[in-house]
Structures are given as structure tokens and as C-alpha cells.
C-alpha positions in Angstrom: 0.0 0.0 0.0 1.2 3.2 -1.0 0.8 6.0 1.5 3.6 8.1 0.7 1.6 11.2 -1.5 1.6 14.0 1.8 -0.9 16.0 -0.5 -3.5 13.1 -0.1 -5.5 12.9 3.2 -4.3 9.2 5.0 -8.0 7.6 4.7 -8.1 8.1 0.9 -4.2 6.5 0.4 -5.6 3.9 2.5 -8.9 3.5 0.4 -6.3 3.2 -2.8 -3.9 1.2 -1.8 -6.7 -0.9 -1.1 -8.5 -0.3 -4.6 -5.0 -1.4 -5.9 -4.7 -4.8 -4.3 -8.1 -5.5 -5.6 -7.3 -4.1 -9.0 -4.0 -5.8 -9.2 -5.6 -9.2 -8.2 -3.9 -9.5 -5.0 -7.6 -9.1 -2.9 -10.1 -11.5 -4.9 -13.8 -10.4 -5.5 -15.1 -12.0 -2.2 -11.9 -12.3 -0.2 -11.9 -11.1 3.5 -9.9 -7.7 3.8 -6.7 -7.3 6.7 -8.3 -6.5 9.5 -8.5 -2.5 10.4 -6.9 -3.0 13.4 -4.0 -5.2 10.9 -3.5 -2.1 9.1 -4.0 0.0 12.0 -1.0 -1.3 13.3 1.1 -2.1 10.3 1.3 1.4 9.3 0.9 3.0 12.7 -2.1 5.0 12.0 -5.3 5.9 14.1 -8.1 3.0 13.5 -10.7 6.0 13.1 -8.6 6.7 10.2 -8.8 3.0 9.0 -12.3 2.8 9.1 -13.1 6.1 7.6 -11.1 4.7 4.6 -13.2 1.3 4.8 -16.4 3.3 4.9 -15.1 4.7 2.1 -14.9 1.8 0.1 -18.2 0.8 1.7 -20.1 3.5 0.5 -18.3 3.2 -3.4 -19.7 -0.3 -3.2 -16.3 -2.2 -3.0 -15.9 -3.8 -0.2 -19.3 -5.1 2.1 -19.4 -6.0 5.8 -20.3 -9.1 7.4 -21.5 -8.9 10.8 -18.9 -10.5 13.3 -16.6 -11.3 10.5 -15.2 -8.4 8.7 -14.9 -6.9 5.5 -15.0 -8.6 2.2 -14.2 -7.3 -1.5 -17.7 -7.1 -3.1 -18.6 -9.1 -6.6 -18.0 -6.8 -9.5 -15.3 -4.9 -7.4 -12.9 -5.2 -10.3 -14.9 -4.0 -13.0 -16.4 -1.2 -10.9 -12.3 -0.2 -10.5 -11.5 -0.5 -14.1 -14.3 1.6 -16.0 -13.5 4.1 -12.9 -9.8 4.5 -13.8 -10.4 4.7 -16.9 -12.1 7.6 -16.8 -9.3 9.0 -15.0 -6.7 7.8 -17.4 -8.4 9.6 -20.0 -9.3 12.7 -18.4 -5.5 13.0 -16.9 -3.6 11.6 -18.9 -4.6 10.9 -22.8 -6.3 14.6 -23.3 -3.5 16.4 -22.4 -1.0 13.9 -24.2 -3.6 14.5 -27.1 -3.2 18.1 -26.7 0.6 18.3 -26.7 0.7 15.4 -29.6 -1.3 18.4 -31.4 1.0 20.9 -30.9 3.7 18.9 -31.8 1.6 18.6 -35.3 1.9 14.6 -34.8 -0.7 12.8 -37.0 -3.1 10.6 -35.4 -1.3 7.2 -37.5 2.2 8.6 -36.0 0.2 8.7 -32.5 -0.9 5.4 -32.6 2.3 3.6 -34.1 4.7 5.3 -31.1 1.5 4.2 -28.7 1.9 0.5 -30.3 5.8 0.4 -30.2 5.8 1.6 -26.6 3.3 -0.8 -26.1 5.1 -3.6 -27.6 8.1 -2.7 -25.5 6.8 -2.6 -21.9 
């Protein structure tokens, strides 16, 4: 879990470290969550700040409670995650790449060939 970005409040670094072990496959649609007192602990950090990051994912429809047990990653977790960031990789990322590409008077074939061979590459 990445909690390093100081311009972030803790709870939402929590929430997407979180949202990035589910993304990433390492916390399975219906998998039991580390506790809140786990992570509490782990990282040193206030449970109330633990929770208010669960609630968070609560309330996004993530993650779902079971009464006595904990906190599990809710079915459809993953896709909710992916059509999200998407939207976020477009809006940050590919419109202002677009807009520089434009600038730069680069046709949209020489876009998507140095897309493709940077693809290939990775």
C-alpha cells in the first residue's frame, strides 16, 4: 500500500492502496480484507482513520461487511475499479497527451504507431 503522497488525506491513500490490491488481483472479488486493526497497526495509523477509509470503500460499493466477521471485496469490485480509472486515465492523462501530440503537429497514425511500439516494448 502506497501511502507516501503528503498531498492526499491518509483515509483516501488507505482506500487506494486498497482499490490497488483489488485491481491488481492480490484481494479477490469475495476475499476477507486485513483487518483494520492489521492495518491499524502495520502502518501506525489511528483505527478511526482505518475505518473512515473502509467506509469509504463501503459506500463506493467495493468492499461489504459481514457482521462479526469483517470486511469482504464485493462481486463486480474489479470491473467497478476498471471503468473508474479509466475515466481517470483519459481525463488525466490521454487529453493532455492528445493536446501536446497536437501541438507537436503529430498525425493521429504517427500517435498510434509510437503508442503501439511503446506498447510492444513494456
Amino acid at each position: 500500500m502506497n501511502i507516501i503522497d503528503q498531498n492526499i488525506p491518509i483515509f483516501a491513500r488507505i482506500a487506494e492502496g486498497i482499490k490497488d490490491h483489488i485491481l491488481t488481483g492480490d484481494i479477490h472479488e469475495g476475499e476477507q480484507l486485513t483487518s483494520t486493526t492489521q492495518i491499524s497497526k502495520e502502518y501506525n495509523i489511528n483505527i478511526a482513520t482505518v475505518n473512515k477509509a473502509v467506509n469509504l470503500l463501503v459506500s463506493e460499493g467495493l468492499v461489504f461487511k459481514k457482521r462479526g466477521i469483517g470486511m469482504f471485496v464485493a462481486e463486480g469490485a474489479v470491473e467497478k475499479l476498471i471503468t473508474e480509472r479509466r475515466k481517470v486515465f483519459k481525463d488525466r492523462y490521454i487529453k493532455g497527451t492528445l493536446a501536446e501530440a497536437k501541438r507537436l503537429r503529430y498525425s493521429v497514425e504517427e500517435l498510434q504507431n509510437m503508442v503501439a511500439e511503446v506498447y510492444r516494448s513494456e
